[in-house]
C-alpha positions, 0 to 999 in steps of 0.5 A: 500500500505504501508503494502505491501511494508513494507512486500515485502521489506525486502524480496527484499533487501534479493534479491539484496544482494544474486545477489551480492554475486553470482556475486562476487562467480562467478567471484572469481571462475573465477580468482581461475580457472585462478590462477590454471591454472597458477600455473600448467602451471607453474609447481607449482611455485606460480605467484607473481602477486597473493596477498597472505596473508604473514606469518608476523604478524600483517596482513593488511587489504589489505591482508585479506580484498581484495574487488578487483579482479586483474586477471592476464591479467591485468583487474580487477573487484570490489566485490559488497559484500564482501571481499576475502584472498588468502592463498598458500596451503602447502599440496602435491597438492600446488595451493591456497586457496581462502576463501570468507565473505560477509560484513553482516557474521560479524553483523548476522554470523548465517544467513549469514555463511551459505549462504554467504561464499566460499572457494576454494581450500580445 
């Protein structure tokens, strides 16, 4: 028994994690639909209310590594996963850019850079 759960148990760790992360895409894509839409409703004029990375350096934490949603209906939603950065994009288009990570790009980029990241906006 303990041979079977040894073996069984890093594949579903694996599961758990890949749910998380398809619950924090599908609710970025939410908010990245939800932040256009805003933005050509209102005729490219970016909201305030989406926290965007600033210019000035030194960035925060709290710009690139966001772990909360705060749609703009007011209602928010924490990332299980991972963290997001909003950036203005400074193309013809406008609109923004969102870019995804989840918390173990950083410790095993390799397997995790492939599977685990979203961009929105390219």
């Amino acid at each position: 028994m303990a041979v079977l759960i040894g073996i069984l148990a890093p594949q579903f760790i694996s599961y758990i994690h890949k749910s998380k992360v398809a619950s924090d895409w599908a609710n970025l894509k939410a908010y990245y639909s939800e932040i256009e839409t805003d933005y050509v409703d209102n005729n490219g004029t970016p909201n305030p209310d989406v926290p965007t990375i600033s210019q000035n350096l030194p960035l925060t934490d709290d710009e690139y590594c966001r772990r909360e949603i705060k749609f703009l209906d007011g209602r928010t939603v924490k990332l299980k996963a991972g963290y997001y950065a909003i950036t203005k994009s400074y193309t013809d288009n406008g609109g923004y850019h969102i870019a995804y990570y989840c918390d173990k790009c950083n410790s095993d980029w390799d397997k995790h850079s492939k599977t685990c990241i979203l961009t929105l906006g390219l």
